[in-house]
Each structure stands twice: as structure tokens, then as C-alpha cells.
N, C-alpha and C positions, 0 to 999 in steps of 0.2 A: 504494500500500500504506500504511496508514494514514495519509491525508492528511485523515481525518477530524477525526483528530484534535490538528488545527495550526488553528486557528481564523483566522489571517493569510493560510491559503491561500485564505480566501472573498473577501478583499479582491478590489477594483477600481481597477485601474490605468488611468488617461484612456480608461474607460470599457468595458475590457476585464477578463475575468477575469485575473487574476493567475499568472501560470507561471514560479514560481521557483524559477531555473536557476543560480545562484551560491552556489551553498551549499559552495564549498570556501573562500567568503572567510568566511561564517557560515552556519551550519542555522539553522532555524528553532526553536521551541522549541513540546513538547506541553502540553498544557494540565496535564499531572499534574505537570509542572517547575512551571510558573507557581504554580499553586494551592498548589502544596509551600514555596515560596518564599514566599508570600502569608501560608500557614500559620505559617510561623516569625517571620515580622515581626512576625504578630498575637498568637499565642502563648509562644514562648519564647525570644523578644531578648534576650541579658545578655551581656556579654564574657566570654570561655571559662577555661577552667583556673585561673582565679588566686582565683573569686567562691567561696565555699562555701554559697551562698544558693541556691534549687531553681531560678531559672532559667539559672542558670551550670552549675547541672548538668546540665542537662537539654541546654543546647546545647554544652557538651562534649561529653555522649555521643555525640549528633548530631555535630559534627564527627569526631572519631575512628570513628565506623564507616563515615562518608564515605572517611577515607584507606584503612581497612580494606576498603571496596568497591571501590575506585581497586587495590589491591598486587590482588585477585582477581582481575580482570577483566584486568590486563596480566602475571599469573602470576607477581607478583613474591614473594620467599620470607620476607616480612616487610611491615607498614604502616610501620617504620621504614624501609624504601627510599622512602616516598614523602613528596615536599616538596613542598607547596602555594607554586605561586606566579600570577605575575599572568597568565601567559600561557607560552606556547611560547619568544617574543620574551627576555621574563623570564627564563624558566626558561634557555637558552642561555647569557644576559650572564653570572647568576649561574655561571654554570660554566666560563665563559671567565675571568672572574676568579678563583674560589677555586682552578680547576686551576692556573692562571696562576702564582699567590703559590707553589702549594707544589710545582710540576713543570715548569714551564717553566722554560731558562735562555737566556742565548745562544746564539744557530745552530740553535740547537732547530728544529726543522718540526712544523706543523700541516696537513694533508691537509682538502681539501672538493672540493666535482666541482662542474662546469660548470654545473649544473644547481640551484644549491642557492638558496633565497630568502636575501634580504639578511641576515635575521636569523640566517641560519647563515653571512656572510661577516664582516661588519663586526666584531662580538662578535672574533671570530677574527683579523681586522684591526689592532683595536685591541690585542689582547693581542701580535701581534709586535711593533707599536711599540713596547709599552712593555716590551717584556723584550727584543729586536733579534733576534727568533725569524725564522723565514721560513715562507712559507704558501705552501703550493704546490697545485695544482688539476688534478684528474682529466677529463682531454680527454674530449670525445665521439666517438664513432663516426659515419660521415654516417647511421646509421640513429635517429639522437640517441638513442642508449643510451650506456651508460657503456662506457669504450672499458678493460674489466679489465686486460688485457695492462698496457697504460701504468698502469695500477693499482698492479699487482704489482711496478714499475721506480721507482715513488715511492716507495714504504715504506724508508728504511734504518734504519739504528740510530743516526738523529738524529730519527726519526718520535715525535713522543709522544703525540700523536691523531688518528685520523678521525674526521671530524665529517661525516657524510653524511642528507641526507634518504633516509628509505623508499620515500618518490613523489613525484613532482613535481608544485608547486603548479602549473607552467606542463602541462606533456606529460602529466600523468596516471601517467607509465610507473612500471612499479615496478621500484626496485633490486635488488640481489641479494645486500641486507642481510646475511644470513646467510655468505653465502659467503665477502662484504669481510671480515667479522667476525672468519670462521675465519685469513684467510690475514692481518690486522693480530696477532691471538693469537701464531700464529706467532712474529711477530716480538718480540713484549712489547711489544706496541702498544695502546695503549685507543681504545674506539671509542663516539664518542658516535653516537645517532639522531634525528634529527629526523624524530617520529610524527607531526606535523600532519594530515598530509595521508591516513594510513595506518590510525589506531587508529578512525575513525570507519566507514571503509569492510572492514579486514582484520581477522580475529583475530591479534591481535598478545601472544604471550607474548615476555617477557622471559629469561624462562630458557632456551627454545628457541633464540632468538637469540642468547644468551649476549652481548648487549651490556652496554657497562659503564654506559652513560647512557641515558636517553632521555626525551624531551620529547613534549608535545602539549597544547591545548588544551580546556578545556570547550567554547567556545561554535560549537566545529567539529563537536560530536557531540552534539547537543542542550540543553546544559546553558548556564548562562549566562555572559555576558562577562566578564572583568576575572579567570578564572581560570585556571591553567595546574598543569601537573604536572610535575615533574622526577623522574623515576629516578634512584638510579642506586647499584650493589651498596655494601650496607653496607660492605665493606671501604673502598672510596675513601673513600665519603660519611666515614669516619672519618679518614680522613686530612687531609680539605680542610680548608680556614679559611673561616670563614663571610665572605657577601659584604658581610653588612648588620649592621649593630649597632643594639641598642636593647632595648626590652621584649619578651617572649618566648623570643628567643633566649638568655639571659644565665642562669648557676647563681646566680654572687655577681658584685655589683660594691664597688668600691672606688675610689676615687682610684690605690692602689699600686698592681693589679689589677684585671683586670676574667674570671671563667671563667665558659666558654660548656656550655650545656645541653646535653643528649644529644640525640642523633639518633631523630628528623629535627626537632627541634625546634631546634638553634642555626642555621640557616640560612632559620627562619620570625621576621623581627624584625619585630614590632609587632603590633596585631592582624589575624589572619588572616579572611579572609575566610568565616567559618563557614557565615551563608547559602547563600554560593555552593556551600561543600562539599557544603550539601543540598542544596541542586541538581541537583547534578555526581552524584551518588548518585543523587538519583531519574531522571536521564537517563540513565546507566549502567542501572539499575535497567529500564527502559522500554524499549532495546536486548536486554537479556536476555530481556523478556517477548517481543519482536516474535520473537524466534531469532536470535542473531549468525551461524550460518551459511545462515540463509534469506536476510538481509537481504543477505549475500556475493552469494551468486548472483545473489538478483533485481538489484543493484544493476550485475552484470557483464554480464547479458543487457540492462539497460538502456542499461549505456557502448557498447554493441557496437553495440546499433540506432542509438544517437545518432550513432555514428560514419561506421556505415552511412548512414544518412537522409542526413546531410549529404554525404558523400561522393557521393549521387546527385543532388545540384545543380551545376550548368557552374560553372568556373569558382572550386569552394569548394577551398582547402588546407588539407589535415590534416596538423597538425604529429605527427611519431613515428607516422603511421597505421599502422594493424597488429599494433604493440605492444598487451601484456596493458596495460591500466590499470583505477586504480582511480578511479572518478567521472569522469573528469575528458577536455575534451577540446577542445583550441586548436584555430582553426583563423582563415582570412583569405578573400576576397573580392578575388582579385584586381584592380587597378588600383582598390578603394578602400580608403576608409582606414576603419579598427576602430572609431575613435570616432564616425564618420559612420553604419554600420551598427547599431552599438549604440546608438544615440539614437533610427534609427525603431526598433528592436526593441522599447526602452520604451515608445516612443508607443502601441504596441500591445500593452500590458499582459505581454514576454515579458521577463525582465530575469537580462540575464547581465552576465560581468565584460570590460571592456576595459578594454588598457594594458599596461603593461610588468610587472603581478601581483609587483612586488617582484623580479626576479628582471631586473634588467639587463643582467649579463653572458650570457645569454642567448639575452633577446632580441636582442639586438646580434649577438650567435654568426646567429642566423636573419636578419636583417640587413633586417629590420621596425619600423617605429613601436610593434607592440604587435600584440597579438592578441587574439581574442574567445574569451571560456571558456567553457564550460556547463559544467554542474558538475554533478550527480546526488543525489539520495538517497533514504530507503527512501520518503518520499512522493511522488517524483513519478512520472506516469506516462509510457506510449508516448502518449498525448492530448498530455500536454507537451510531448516531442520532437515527436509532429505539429501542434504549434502555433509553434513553434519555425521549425520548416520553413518554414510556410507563410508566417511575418511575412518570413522572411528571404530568401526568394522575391522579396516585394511588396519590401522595402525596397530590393535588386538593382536590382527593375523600375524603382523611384522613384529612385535613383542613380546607371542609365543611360540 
């Protein structure tokens, strides 16, 4: 479904067509991204908000109706919820800090699950160190879903956040966001999200979910690298201390003093990445044209057959098989190793993701070296999954 229009899909890989099946590490980008980016380099390059000159104006406006396309698209009730930053990674640190300074104390708990990428542990990690907080983690079920029960037994009134992914970069599965959400509320709990894996393939409103944060990246949903998004409900977002200091962020400075700009601007220090914004708008933009819930379905009939295909080879394990997921779908070759399989997979133009996907505690849990992901999106086809098959058939035959 519009693989037309990806121009990288035509490449040739060591002499094969190209079947690219890792797009939950990055998508690829349409050519109305590229050209739009292209566009503004060429056209209206100036640094934003501060210039009174018409190319400063011109890519202000462009940047702010980016954040304003960004608050639509995830249902958010203002473009002051949204804060551009470098990535998902980013967007977390920053908020594992500024909640840090102004909510975290001693003994305090922080909650994530079993299942979460590094970038929603560590962040979290480092904030118990340095406030002597504790972190505690949501077990799995042997059906590797989130084991709720023991959920609901972690929460006390030393809880001051959830920090949970949507879906899992490893399993694909998707959590039960919503539900976490309602029963952390409950308690006067905040709860962050980690959308990576989820705003690209789900309709994901923000208000629905009633979370208080949430995060994701551009370059997982079409748009380009080096950007990310942070939610997260103007009330907090007015509470925090911003993480970074410098140009942008700042009202007045002084030597005596230094006060910080309104929201969402004191928590963007320097300059922001404008281009990227239009970007991240015209891929946003380009999602809405394809239908965000066409692209749902066809993307879940596609995780299903992949899942299936595979699962009709001797010998292949599907990690969480059965589970709904979104894109996304580990699996191993028994008695070989992932990065032995993933290497002929390349050699023949099919290229997925091996390894431990950021997510150690994990794979460790599964008690594997690592596992092979294929990953889905609105371009690729059932050709791809039955390309997929076929390499990983021959690379089998060739590895025993």
C-alpha cells in the first residue's frame, strides 16, 4: 500500500530487490516528507520566533502549525501540550528529570514492566539514584503479557509514576494502557507513555487515554530523525522545571535571575529543530491522507499473516504468539543463532532487526542471545512476508 511512493523501496540489496522489514527501528520516508524538507532548506531557512524579517516569519508559522498538527493528531487539548524534542529517548530523560526536581523524594517509587526499552528504564534508573527513590517492575505472565494482578499490588501511596510502553518494541503486544491508567488515577498516580512503538501503527488520542505524558518519535512514523514529541497535560507541564537552559526557553535573564518562558516553550532550549517540524507535519499530514484507520487494519491483517507464514516453518518460535500486536513480530530458529540468520536474510536483499532491540531485561527474561524482528508498515506487502519466508527457509537450509 503505497510503496510507491518510498523511492528506497526500489533499491537493490546484493543484488536483490529490497524488502524492508525493520521499520519499528525507522520507517522509511515518502517522497512528499523529503521534497517538503528540501523545500524549506531552499526557501524559507531563518531561525524562528526571535527574527522579525519574512523568512523568520515565514518558518515560525511553519513551525507552530507543525506543533499544532502534532496536539490534532494525538487529541491533545492545546499545541501548548506539545514539546519538540530530539526523540522519544529525549523526550523521557527530559521528564525523568524535571518530574524528578519537583516530585520525586526519598523512598518514592517509580513503576515500568518487564517489557519496557532501555530508554524507559535507565532515565528512571538514574532519577532513583539521585533522589534514593526505588523502581520497581511489572512481572510478566508466561503468556509474556503484563501480569495486571501484580500491577495493581505495586501501586501504593509511595507510587509517583508509571512509566509504561503502549507496545512492545520487542513482542509487538499491546498494553492495556488505558486500563493501567484508570487504576494508577485511582490512586493519585501519574502515568507516563511510551508511544514509540504505538502512534505510528494505532490511533492514539491522548484524552481518551487520559495519560499524563506521553512520548514518540518522528522518524518511526514517516517523518525525519533527530525529532521527538513529549506530551504531556498543561497542568504538570506547568509545574515542572525545565531540563535544559539556554536560548529559547528563557523570559528574562540576568546575572540575579534568570525566568523561564511559557509553555511549551521553556522546556525547548536552543534552537529547535523547525525543518524537522515540517516534516513531522507533512508525514503526519500523509498518514491522514492514506486513512489512519485503513492503515490500522491493513497493517493488523498484515502482523497476522506474518505471524502466521512464519509460524508455518519447523522449527521457527514466536515470541507472545497469539497476542493482538501492533507491527511487530520476534521470533528465533531454533539451535541457531539470530545474528547468523539475519546476515543471510541480508545477503538476500530481506533486512530485519537482530539483537537484544534495546530491551535486555527481556531478552534475558526469554533467556536468548537476541531475536529476529520484522516489523511492518503501511508499505509493505504479503510479497514481502512471502519473501521473507522464502530467504529464511534457504538461510535454515544453509545453517543446517
Amino acid at each position: 500500500m503505497y510503496e510507491q511512493d518510498f523511492d528506497i523501496l526500489r533499491e537493490q540489496v546484493h543484488g536483490h530487490r529490497l524488502v524492508y522489514l525493520d521499520n519499528a527501528a525507522t520507517t522509511q520516508k515518502p517522497k512528499v516528507v523529503l521534497d517538503a524538507m528540501t523545500e524549506a532548506y531552499t526557501t524559507w531557512n531563518a531561525n524562528i520566533h526571535r527574527g522579525v524579517h519574512h523568512l523568520s516569519q515565514v518558518a515560525t508559522q511553519h513551525h507552530e502549525q507543525a506543533r499544532q498538527r502534532v496536539a490534532d493528531f494525538i487529541g491533545a487539548k492545546s499545541s501548548k501540550e506539545i514539546v519538540f524534542t530530539k526523540g522519544t529517548t529525549d523526550s523521557i530523560n527530559m521528564l525523568a528529570f524535571s518530574l524528578g526536581e519537583a516530585m520525586v523524594k526519598e523512598g518514592d517509587e517509580i513503576v515500568v514492566s518487564y517489557m519496557e526499552h532501555h530508554s524507559n528504564i535507565v532515565p528512571w534508573q538514574m532519577l532513583c539514584d539521585r533522589k534514593k527513590a526505588v523502581l520497581k517492575v511489572i512481572p510478566l505472565r508466561e503468556d509474556l503479557t503484563l501480569d495486571m494482578e501484580a500491577y495493581k499490588a505495586l501501586l501504593t501511596d509511595k507510587t509517583r509514576l508509571v512509566s509504561v510502553a503502549h507496545v512492545s518494541n520487542v513482542l509487538g503486544v499491546i498494553n492495556p494502557v488505558k486500563e493501567m491508567i484508570a487504576l494508577a488515577h485511582a490512586r493519585g498516580i501519574l502515568v507516563a507513555v511510551d508511544a514509540a512503538q504505538s502512534v505510528p501503527h494505532l490511533r492514539v488520542d491522548v484524552q481518551d487515554l487520559d495519560c499524563d505524558f506521553l512520548s514518540f518519535s518522528a522518524h518511526k512514523i514517516y517523518g525525519p530523525t533527530g525529532l521527538g514529541v513529549l506530551y504531556g497535560k498543561e497542568e504538570w507541564l506547568d509545574q515542572l522545571p525545565p531540563a535544559e537552559g539556554g536560548g529559547e526557553m528563557i523570559e528574562h535573564v540576568s546575572f540575579d535571575k534568570t525566568t523561564y518562558n511559557t509553555l511549551p516553550y521553556k522546556f525547548e532550549a536552543g534552537t529547535p529543530d523547525f525543518i524537522g517540524s515540517f516534516g513531522l507535519q507533512k508525514a503526519l499530514d500523509y498518514v491522514e491522507m492514506a486513512g489512519r484507520d485503513k492503515i490500522e487494519k491493513y497493517e493488523a491483517e498484515l502482523t497476522v499473516y506474518l505471524e502466521n507464514q512464519l509460524a508455518s516453518i519447523p522449527n521457527v518460535i514466536i515470541y507472545a504468539a497469539g497476542q493482538r500486536k501492533a507491527g511487530v513480530v520476534s521470533f528465533n530458529v531454533e539451535h541457531l543463532h539470530p545474528f547468523d540468520v539475519g546476515t543471510l536474510l541480508d545477503q538476500q536483499g530481506v533486512a530485519v532487526r537482530t539483537g537484544h532491540h534495546c530491551a535486555e531485561p527481556l531478552i534475558d527474561k526469554l533467556q536468548v542471545p537476541g531475536t529476529l524482528r520484522a516489523s511492518v508498515a503501511m508499505y509493505n506487502t504479503k510479497e514481502d512476508i512471502d519473501a521473507l519466508v522464502a530467504a529464511l527457509k534457504k538461510a535454515i537450509m544453509m545453517l543446517s
